[in-house]
C-alpha positions as CSV (number, residue, x, y, z in Angstrom):
1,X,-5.8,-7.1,-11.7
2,X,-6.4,-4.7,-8.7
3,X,-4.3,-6.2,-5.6
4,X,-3.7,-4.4,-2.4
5,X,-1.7,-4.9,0.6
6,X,-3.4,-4.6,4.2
7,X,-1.8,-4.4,7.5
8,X,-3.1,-6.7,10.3
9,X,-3.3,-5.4,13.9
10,X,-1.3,-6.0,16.9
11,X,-3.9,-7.6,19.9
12,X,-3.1,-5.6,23.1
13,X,-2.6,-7.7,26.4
14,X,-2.2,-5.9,29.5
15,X,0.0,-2.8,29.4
16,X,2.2,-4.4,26.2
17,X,1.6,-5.2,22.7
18,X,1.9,-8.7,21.8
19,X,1.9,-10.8,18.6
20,X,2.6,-10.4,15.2
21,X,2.2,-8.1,12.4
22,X,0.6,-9.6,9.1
23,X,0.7,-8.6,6.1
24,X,-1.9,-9.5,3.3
25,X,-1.8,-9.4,-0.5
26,X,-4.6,-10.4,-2.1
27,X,-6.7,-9.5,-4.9
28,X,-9.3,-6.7,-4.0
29,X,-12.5,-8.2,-5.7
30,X,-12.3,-11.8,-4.8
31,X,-10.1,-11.2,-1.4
32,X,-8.5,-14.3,-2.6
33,X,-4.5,-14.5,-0.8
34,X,-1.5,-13.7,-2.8
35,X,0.9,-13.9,-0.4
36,X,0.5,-13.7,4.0
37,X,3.5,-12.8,5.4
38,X,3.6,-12.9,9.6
39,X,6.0,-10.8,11.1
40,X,7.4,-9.7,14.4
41,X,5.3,-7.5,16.3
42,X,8.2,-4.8,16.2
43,X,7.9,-4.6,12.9
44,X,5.6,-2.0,10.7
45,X,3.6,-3.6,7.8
46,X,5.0,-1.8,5.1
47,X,8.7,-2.7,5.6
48,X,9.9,-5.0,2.3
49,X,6.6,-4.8,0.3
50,X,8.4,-3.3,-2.5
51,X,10.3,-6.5,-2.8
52,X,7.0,-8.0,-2.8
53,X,6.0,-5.9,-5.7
54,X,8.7,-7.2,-7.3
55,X,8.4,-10.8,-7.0
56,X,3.9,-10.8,-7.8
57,X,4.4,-8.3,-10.7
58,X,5.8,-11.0,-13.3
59,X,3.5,-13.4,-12.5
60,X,0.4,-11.5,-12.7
61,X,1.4,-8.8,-15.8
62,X,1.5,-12.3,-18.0
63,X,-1.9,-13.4,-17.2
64,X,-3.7,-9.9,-16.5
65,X,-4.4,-6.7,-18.6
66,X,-3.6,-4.1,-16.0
67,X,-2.3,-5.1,-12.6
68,X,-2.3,-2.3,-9.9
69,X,-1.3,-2.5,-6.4
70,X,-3.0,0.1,-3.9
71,X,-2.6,0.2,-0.1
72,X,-3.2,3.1,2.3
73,X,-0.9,5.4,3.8
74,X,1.1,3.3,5.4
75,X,2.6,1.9,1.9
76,X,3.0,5.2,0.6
77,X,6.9,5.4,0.6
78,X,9.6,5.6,-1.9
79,X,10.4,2.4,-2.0
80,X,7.3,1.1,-3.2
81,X,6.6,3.4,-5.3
82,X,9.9,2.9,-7.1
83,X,9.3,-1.0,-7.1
84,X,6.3,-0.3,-8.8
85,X,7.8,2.4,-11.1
86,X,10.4,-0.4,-11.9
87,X,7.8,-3.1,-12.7
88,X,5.9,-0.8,-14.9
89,X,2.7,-0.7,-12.8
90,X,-0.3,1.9,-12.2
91,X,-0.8,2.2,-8.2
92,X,-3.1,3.9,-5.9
93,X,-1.7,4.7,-2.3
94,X,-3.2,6.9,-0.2
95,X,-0.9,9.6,1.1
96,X,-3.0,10.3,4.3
97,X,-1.6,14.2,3.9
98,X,-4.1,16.2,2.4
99,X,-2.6,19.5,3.3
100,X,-1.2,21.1,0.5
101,X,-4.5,20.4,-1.3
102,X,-6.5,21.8,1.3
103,X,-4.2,25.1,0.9
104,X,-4.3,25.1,-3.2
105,X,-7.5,26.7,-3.4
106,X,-6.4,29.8,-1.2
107,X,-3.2,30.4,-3.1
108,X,-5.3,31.2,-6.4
109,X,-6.3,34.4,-6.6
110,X,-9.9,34.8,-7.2
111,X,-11.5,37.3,-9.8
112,X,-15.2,38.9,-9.8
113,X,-16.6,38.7,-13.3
């Protein structure tokens, strides 16, 4: 039941950006399409996937064991992780800011023994 959402890329023409901004939800092991939604060029990927969540995750909880969106940092926000929170699903997003785990090991204090 692993699904994850994948932002599609803008082509550049010339000096501007042009086209549109899909969306993809499909399973990750098979690829197969959940849902493809095409938006504006002006838009970021991310924006309304937690109302995504909440439309896929009662038809999928019924027919799979564990169903768990993931996504990379651009779906890490609130929102989604609050839709997900809501449907009562496991997630994996990549937070892209590894910063404050890259500092943990200098705040403990080490000790010779």
């Amino acid at each position: 039941g692993l699904w994850r959402f994948r932002a599609g890329r803008r082509p550049k023409c010339g000096a501007s950006l042009v086209g549109y901004h899909p969306l993809v939800i499909s399973f990750a092991k098979t690829q197969e399409c959940l849902r493809f939604i095409n938006s504006p060029g002006n838009t970021v990927s991310p924006e309304g996937t937690e109302d995504y969540v909440r439309e896929l995750a009662p038809l999928l909880k019924p027919r799979l064991s564990r169903v768990t969106p993931r996504g990379n940092s651009a779906f890490a926000k609130q929102a989604i992780f609050d839709a997900c929170d809501d449907e009562h699903l496991h997630y994996a997003f990549d937070r892209g800011d590894h910063s404050p785990h890259e500092r943990l090991p200098l705040a403990v204090p080490s000790t010779a023994s």
